[in-house]
Structure formats: structure tokens, C-alpha cells
C-alpha positions in Angstrom: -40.0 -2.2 4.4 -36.6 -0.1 3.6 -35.4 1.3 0.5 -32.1 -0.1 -0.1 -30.9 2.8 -1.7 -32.9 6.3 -0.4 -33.1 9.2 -3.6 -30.6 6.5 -5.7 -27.7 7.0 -3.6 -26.1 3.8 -2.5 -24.8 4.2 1.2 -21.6 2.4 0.6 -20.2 3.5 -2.7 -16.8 4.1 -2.3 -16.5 0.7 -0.5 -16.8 -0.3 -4.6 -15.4 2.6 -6.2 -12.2 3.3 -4.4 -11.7 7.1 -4.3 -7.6 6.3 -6.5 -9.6 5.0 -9.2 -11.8 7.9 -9.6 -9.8 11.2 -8.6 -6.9 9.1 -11.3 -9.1 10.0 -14.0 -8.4 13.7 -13.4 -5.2 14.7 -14.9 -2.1 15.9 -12.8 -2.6 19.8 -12.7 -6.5 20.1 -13.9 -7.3 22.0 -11.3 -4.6 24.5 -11.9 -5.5 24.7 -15.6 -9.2 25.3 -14.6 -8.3 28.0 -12.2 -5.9 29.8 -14.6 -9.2 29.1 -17.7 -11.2 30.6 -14.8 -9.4 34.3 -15.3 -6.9 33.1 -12.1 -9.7 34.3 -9.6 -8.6 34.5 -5.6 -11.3 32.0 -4.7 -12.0 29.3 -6.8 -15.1 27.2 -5.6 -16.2 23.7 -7.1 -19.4 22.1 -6.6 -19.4 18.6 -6.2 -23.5 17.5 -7.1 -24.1 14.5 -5.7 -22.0 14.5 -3.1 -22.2 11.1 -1.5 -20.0 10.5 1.9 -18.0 13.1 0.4 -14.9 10.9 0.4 -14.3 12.3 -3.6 -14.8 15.7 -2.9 -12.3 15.9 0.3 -9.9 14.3 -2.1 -11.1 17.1 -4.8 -10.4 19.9 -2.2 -6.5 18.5 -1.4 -5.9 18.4 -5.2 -6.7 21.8 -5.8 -4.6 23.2 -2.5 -2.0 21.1 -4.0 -2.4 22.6 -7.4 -3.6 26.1 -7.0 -1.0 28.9 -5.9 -1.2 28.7 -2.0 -2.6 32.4 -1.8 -5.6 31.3 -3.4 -8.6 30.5 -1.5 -10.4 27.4 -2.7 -13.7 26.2 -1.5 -15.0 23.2 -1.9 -19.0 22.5 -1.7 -20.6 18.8 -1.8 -24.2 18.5 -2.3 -26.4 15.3 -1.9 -30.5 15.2 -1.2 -30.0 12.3 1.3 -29.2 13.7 5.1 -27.2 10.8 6.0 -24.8 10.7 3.5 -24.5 14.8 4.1 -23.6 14.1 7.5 -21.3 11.1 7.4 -19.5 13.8 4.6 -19.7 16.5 7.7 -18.1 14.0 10.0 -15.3 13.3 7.9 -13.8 16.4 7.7 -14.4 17.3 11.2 -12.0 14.0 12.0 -9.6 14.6 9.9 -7.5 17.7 11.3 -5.8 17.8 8.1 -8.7 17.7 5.9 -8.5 21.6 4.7 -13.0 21.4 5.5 -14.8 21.4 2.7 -18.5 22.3 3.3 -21.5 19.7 3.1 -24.5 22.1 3.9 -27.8 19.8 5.0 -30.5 19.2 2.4 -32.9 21.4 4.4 -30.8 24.0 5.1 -31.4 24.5 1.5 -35.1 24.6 1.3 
């Protein structure tokens, strides 16, 4: 028998939760206030737990490029304990030549 949803992720989230809904509760220029609350560092990194397909935290890493002085390096890291999801994540940005790559390492590369 399958598990319909492996380690409580649910394979087809963002099918329900469209990513406009979700990245719309972030205010216009958050991630410039954080980076500026952050001591205006030259890399600013955010960690996205939970990662899912990663559609949310591609959409995290073209908000802060958008909103962080261009000479800063962000980085952009989405975690999540089930292989799949971390690899349909992996594939996304590898598709998208204008996704700026935000990195989905595997579960095991971890342990």
C-alpha cells in the first residue's frame, strides 16, 4: 500500500496553494528591510525548511534579487526530507534559464 503523503508532504501543494497567494503575504520590500536589519551583509542567504517542489522559494530568490542592491549576492537554500519533492525543486530551476538557481541539496547528501 502507498502513503499518500510520504514525511507529511503532499506532492501537489502548490496545485492548491498558488504561489501569488502565498509570496502576497510578504510585503513589497521585506527582503530589503531584512537585509538592511541583517547589518547590509554582501551575501544574504535564506533557508526555506520545508522546501516542497520549491516553487515558493524560486519565487523567494527573484524577490530578493529584485529587492536587494544588485551587488549583493543572495543565496537561496530549500530543504525538504522527501527526495522527490527535492528533485522536482532541482529540476525546476535547471529549466528555467532565468531562474537565478537556488540550491535544493538531496536529503542524504545531508546525513
Amino acid at each position: 500500500m502507498e502513503i499518500g503523503h510520504k514525511l507529511g508532504n503532499f506532492h501537489q501543494y502548490y496545485d492548491f496553494h498558488p504561489i501569488d497567494g502565498r509570496i502576497a503575504l510578504l510585503s513589497e520590500g521585506v527582503f530589503e528591510e531584512l537585509w538592511r536589519a541583517s547589518g547590509s551583509p554582501a551575501k544574504f542567504s535564506w533557508l526555506d525548511i520545508g522546501c516542497n517542489g520549491g516553487d515558493l522559494t524560486v519565487e523567494i530568490h527573484r524577490r530578493m534579487r529584485r529587492e536587494v542592491p544588485e551587488a549583493v549576492e543572495c543565496l537561496v537554500v530549500g530543504i525538504d526530507l522527501d527526495e522527490e519533492l527535492v528533485r522536482r525543486a532541482s529540476s525546476k530551476t535547471r529549466a528555467d534559464p532565468r531562474c537565478p538557481e537556488p540550491a535544493f541539496p538531496s536529503p542524504k547528501s545531508t546525513s
